[in-house]
Structures are given as C-alpha cells and as structure tokens.
TORKOL-4160 file (C-alpha; in steps of 0.2 Angstrom, whole numbers, padded with zeros to 4 digits, m for minus):
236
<pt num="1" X="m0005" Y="0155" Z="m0101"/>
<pt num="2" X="m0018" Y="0167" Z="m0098"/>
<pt num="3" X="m0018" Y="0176" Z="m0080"/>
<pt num="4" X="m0032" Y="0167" Z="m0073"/>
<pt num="5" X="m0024" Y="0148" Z="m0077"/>
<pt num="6" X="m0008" Y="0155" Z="m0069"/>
<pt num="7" X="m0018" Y="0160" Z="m0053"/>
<pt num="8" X="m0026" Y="0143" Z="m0051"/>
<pt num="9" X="m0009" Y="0136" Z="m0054"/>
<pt num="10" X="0000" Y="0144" Z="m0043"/>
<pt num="11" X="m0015" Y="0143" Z="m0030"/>
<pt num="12" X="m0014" Y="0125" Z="m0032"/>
<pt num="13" X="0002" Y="0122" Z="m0031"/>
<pt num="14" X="0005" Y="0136" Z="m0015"/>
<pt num="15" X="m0010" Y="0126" Z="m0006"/>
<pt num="16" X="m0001" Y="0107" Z="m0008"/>
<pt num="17" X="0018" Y="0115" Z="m0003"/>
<pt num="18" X="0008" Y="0121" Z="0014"/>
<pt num="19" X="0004" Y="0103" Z="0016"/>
<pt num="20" X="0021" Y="0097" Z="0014"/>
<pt num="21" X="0019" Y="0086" Z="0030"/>
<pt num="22" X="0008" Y="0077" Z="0021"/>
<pt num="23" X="0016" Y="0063" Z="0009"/>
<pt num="24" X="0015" Y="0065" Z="m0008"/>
<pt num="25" X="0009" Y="0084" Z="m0008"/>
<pt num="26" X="0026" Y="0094" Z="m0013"/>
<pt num="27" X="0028" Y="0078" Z="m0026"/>
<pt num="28" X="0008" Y="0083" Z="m0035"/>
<pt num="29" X="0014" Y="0101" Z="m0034"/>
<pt num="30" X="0028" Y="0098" Z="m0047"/>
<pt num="31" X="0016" Y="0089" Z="m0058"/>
<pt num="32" X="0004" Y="0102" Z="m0057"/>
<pt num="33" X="0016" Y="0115" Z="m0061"/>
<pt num="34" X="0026" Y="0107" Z="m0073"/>
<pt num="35" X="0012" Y="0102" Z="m0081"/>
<pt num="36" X="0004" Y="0122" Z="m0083"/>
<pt num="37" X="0002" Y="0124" Z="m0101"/>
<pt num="38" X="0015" Y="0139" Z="m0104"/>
<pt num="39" X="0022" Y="0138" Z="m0087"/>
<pt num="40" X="0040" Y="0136" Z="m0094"/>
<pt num="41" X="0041" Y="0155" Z="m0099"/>
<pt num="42" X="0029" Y="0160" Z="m0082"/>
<pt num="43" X="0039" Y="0167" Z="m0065"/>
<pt num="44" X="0027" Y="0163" Z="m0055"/>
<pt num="45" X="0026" Y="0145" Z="m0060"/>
<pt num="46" X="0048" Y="0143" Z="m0059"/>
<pt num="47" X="0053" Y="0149" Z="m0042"/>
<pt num="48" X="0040" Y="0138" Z="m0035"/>
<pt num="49" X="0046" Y="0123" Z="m0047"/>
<pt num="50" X="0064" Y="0126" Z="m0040"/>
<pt num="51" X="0055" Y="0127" Z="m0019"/>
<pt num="52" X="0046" Y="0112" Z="m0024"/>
<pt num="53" X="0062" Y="0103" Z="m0029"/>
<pt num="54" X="0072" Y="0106" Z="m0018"/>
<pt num="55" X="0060" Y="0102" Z="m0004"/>
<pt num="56" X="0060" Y="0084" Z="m0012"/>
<pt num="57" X="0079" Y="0083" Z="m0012"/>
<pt num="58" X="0081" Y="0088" Z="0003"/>
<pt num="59" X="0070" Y="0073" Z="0010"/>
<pt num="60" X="0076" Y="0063" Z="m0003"/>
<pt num="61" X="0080" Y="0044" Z="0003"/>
<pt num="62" X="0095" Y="0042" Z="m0009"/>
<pt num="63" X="0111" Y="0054" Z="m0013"/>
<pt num="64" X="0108" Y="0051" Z="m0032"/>
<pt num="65" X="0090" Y="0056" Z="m0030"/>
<pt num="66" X="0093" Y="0072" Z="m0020"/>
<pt num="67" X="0108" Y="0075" Z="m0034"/>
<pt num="68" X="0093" Y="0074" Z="m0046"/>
<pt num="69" X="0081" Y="0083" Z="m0040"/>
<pt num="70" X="0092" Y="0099" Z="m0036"/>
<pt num="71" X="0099" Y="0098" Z="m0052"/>
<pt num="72" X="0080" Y="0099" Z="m0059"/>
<pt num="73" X="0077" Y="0113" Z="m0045"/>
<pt num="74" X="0092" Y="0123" Z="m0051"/>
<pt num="75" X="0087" Y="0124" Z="m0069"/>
<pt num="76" X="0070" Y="0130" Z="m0064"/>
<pt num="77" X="0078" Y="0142" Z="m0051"/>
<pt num="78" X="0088" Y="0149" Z="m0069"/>
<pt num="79" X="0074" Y="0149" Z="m0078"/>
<pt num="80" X="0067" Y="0160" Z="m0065"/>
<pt num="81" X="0080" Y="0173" Z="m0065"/>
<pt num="82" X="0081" Y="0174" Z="m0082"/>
<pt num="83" X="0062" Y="0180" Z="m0081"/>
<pt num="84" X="0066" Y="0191" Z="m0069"/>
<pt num="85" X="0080" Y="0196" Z="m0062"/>
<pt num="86" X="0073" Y="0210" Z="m0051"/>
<pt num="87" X="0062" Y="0197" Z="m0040"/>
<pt num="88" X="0070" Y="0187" Z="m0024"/>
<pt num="89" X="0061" Y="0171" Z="m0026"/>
<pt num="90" X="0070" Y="0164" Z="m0041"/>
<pt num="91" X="0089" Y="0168" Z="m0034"/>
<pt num="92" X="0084" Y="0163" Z="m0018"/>
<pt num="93" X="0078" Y="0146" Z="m0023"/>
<pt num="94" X="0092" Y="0145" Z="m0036"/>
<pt num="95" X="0103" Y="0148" Z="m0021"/>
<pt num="96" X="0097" Y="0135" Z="m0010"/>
<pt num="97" X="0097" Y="0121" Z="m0023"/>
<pt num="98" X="0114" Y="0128" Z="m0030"/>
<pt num="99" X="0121" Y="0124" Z="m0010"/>
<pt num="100" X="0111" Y="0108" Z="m0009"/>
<pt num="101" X="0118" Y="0100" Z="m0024"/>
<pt num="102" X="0136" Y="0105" Z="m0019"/>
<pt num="103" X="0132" Y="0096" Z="m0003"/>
<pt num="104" X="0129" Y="0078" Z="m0014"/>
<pt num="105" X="0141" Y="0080" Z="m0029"/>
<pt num="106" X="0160" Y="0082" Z="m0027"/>
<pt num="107" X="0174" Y="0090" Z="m0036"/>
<pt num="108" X="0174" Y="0105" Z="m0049"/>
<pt num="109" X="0154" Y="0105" Z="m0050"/>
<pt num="110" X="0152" Y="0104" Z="m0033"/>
<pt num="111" X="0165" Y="0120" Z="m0031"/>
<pt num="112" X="0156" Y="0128" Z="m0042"/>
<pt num="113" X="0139" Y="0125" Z="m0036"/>
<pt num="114" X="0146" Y="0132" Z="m0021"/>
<pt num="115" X="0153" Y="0149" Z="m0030"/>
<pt num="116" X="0136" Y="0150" Z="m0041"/>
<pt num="117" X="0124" Y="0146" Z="m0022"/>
<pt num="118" X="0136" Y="0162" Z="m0014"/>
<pt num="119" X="0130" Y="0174" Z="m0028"/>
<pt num="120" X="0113" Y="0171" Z="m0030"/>
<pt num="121" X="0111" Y="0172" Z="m0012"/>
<pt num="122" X="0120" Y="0188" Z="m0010"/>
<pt num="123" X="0108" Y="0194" Z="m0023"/>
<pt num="124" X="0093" Y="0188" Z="m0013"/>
<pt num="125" X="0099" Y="0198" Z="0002"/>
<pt num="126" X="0102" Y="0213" Z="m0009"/>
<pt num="127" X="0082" Y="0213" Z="m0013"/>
<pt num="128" X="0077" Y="0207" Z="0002"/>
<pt num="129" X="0085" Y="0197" Z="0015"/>
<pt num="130" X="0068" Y="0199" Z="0025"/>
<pt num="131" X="0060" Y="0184" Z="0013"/>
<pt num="132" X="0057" Y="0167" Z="0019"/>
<pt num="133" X="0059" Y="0172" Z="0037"/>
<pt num="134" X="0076" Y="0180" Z="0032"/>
<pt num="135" X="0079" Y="0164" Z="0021"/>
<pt num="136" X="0094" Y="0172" Z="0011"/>
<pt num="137" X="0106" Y="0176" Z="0028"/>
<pt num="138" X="0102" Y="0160" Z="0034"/>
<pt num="139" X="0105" Y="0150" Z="0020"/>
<pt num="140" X="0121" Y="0160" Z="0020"/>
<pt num="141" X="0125" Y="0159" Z="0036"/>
<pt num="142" X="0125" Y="0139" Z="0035"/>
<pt num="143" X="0134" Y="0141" Z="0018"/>
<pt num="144" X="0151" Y="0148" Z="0029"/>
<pt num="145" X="0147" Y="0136" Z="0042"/>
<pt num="146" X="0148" Y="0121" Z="0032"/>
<pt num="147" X="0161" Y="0127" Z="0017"/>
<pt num="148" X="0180" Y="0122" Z="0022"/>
<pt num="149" X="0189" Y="0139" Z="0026"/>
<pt num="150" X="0200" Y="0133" Z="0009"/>
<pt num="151" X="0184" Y="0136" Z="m0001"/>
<pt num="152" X="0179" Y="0155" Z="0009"/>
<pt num="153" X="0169" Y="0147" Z="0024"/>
<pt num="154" X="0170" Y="0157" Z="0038"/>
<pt num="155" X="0163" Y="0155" Z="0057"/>
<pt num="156" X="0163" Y="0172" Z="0058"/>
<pt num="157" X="0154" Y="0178" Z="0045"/>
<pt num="158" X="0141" Y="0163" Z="0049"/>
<pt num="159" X="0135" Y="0168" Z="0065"/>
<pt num="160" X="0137" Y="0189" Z="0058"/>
<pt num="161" X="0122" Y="0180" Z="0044"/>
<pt num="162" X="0114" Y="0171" Z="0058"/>
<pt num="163" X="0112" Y="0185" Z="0072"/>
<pt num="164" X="0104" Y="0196" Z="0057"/>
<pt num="165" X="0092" Y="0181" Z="0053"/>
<pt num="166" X="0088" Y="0180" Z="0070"/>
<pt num="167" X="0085" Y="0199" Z="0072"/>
<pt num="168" X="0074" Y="0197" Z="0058"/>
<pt num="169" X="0064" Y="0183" Z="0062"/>
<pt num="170" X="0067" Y="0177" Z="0082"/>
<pt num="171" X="0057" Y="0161" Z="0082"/>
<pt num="172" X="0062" Y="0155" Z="0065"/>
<pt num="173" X="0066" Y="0136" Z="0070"/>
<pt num="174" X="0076" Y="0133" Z="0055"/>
<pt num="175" X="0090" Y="0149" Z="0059"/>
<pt num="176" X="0089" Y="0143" Z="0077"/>
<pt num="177" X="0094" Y="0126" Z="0076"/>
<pt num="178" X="0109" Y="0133" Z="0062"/>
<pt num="179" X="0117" Y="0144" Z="0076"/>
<pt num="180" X="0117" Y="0132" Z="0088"/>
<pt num="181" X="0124" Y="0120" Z="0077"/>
<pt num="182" X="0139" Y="0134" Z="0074"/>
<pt num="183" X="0140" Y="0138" Z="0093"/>
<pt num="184" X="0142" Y="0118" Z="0097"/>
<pt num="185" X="0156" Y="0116" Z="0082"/>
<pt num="186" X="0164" Y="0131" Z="0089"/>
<pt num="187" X="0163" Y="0124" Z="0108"/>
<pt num="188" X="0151" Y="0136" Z="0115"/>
<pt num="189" X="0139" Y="0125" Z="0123"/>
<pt num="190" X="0130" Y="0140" Z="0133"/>
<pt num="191" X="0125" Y="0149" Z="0119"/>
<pt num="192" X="0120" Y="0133" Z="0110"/>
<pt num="193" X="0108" Y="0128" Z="0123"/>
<pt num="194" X="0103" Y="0145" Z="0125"/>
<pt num="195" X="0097" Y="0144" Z="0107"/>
<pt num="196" X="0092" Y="0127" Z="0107"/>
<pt num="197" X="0079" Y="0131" Z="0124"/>
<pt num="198" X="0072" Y="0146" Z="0113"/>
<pt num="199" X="0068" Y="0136" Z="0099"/>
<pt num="200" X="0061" Y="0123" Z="0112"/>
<pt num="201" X="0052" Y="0139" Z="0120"/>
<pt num="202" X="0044" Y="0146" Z="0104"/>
<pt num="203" X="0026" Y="0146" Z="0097"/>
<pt num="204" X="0024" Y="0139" Z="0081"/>
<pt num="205" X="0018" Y="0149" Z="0066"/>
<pt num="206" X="0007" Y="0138" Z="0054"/>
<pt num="207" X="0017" Y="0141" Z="0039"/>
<pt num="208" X="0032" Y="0135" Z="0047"/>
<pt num="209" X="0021" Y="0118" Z="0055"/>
<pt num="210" X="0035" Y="0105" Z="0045"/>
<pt num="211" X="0050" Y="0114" Z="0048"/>
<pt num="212" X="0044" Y="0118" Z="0067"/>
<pt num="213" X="0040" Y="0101" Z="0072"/>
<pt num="214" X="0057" Y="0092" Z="0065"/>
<pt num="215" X="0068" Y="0103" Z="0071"/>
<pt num="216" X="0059" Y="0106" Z="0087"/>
<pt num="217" X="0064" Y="0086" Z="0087"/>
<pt num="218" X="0084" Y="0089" Z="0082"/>
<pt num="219" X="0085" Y="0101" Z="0098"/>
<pt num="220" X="0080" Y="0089" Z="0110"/>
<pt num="221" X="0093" Y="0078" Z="0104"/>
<pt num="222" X="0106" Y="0090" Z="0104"/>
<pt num="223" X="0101" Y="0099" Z="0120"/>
<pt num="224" X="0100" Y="0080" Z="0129"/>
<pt num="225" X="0118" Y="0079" Z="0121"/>
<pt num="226" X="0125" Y="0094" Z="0128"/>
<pt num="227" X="0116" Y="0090" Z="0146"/>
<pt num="228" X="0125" Y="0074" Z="0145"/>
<pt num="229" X="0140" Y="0081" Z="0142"/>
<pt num="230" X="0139" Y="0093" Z="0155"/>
<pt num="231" X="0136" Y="0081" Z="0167"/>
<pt num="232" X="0148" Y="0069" Z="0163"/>
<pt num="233" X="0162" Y="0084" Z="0164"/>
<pt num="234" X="0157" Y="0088" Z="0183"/>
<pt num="235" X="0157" Y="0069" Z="0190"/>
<pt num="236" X="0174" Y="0067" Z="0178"/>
C-alpha cells in the first residue's frame, strides 16, 4: 500500500474512533481499515484494528460477542507486534484485548490470556508507560486488582500501578474510577471518595470526551453509595 493510501487510512479510521460516542463510528473504522488494500502487512493499520476491536467488545451487548471481538482484536494486536516490536501501540492493544478476553472465557485460555495480557503490558510500560494517558500501568493495575491472588493478582501492586498512572496523567477518568474501585474493595472509603470527587472535579480533555462522560456517571453512583453508606453507619 503506498504511503499516501496508508495516511488516508489511517486518517480516516483515527477521525471515526474520535467519534466513538457516536453509534456506528468505531464499527466503520474496522471496515475501513480491514478493508485498506495491504493493510494486513501495514503497523499503522493493525494496532488501530486491535483499538477499534476492543472498543466494540468492550460495549458489546452479548458475552459471545465481546469473546469475538477480542479474539479478532488480539490477532491484529499479533500482527502488530510481529511488524514491530520496538513500537507501544501493538503490545499495548494486544494487552488490553489479551485481559478482556480472559474476562469472558474460562479455564486454560482464559489463564493464559491472562499470562500473555501481563507480558505484553509489561512491554508496553518498558517503551513507554506514558502512552494512552499511562494506559499500560493502568491496564496493569486493574489486571492485579481483578486477577484472584492464586493467579498473581495483587492489591498492592495495583494501586503501586495506579498511583504511577495517576502521577502521569491526574485527570485521567479511567485510572481514577480503577483506584477507587480498589480503595472501596479494599475498605478504604476515604480515599475512594477522595478520588471519586476529583474525577467529578476534573476538566475534560476532548480526546477523552467518551470515556469522561461514562465514568464521570459511574462515580456518582459510587460516591452516592458510599455517602449512603456513611450515613447509615452514624444513625446505626
């Protein structure tokens, strides 16, 4: 594919994951890009195959479907890495799709979903954990949270993952609503409304418009929860 037609499609494709609020954007930006004549053996076109996948599993309606479509996300994540190695996008995508998809499936594949979402995500951090709005010690970080202590999770090591996020990128709404959701599993309803107000608090930045607005939603839940909570503890 000649440089030019991988610039438009990759234009293309970057302008309709920016409009991801929108329905049916992400879903034409796969089409577009798996549709680039060449694209199969083109970076560029790959990693943002396996970010277009995973956002559609991730708002999948059905377990099977998301199953699906992180399976799809985590060969073009491979094919990413095996175009180049030295690059964050590819194992950082591959990770996220890799810990989606052991979300949805059970037994040996899910356990080694798990293993292979841990390495490329390590990776990621080695190149650059700044990327994504420290996407890689995020992702991480909810990766310990959620893995059983059996399987290597660790509390501890989530919220080491988390704090770095957050020293990275403060306002991130994503990283924000994860630490609080490890400070209220680990009973620590201070800190989790601590973080939940800032989130609440922060400006949003434009690239970030989707994930802002949801979770900006999921922290007033939570903080009305724990306010409730509270009060029920003082007239108790």
């Amino acid at each position: 594919m000649p440089t030019d037609d991988v610039l438009a499609v990759v234009g293309r494709a970057d302008d309709l994951y920016f409009r991801r609020a929108e329905p049916g954007a992400v879903r034409e930006s796969v089409m577009v890009l798996s549709g680039a004549h060449g694209g199969a053996d083109r970076y560029e076109v790959q990693w943002r195959l396996a970010r277009a996948l995973f956002f559609l599993g991730q708002e999948a309606g059905s377990r099977d479907s998301a199953r699906q479509l992180y399976a799809a996300g985590i060969g073009a994540g491979e094919r990413a890495v095996a175009l180049n190695q030295e690059r964050v996008e590819g194992h950082f995508w591959l990770g996220v799709n890799f810990a989606l998809f052991a979300e949805v499936i059970r037994g040996i594949r899910g356990i080694r979903g798990l293993r292979s979402a841990r390495l490329e995500l390590k990776r990621a951090i080695e190149i650059d954990e700044r990327y994504h709005g420290a996407g890689p010690l995020r992702v991480l970080g909810r990766l310990e949270h959620k893995s059983p202590k059996i399987l290597g999770g660790s509390r501890k090591r989530s919220r080491e993952l988390f704090e770095r996020a957050l020293a990275i990128s403060p306002c991130n709404s994503v990283s924000l609503l994860y630490a609080a959701e490890l400070a209220i599993s680990d009973g620590e309803s201070d800190r989790a409304s601590t973080l939940l107000e800032l989130l609440l608090e922060c400006s949003c930045d434009s690239e970030w418009a989707f994930e802002h607005n949801r979770d900006r939603k999921r922290a007033g839940l939570l903080l009305e929860e724990l306010r409730r909570a509270l009060r029920n503890d003082l007239h108790g």
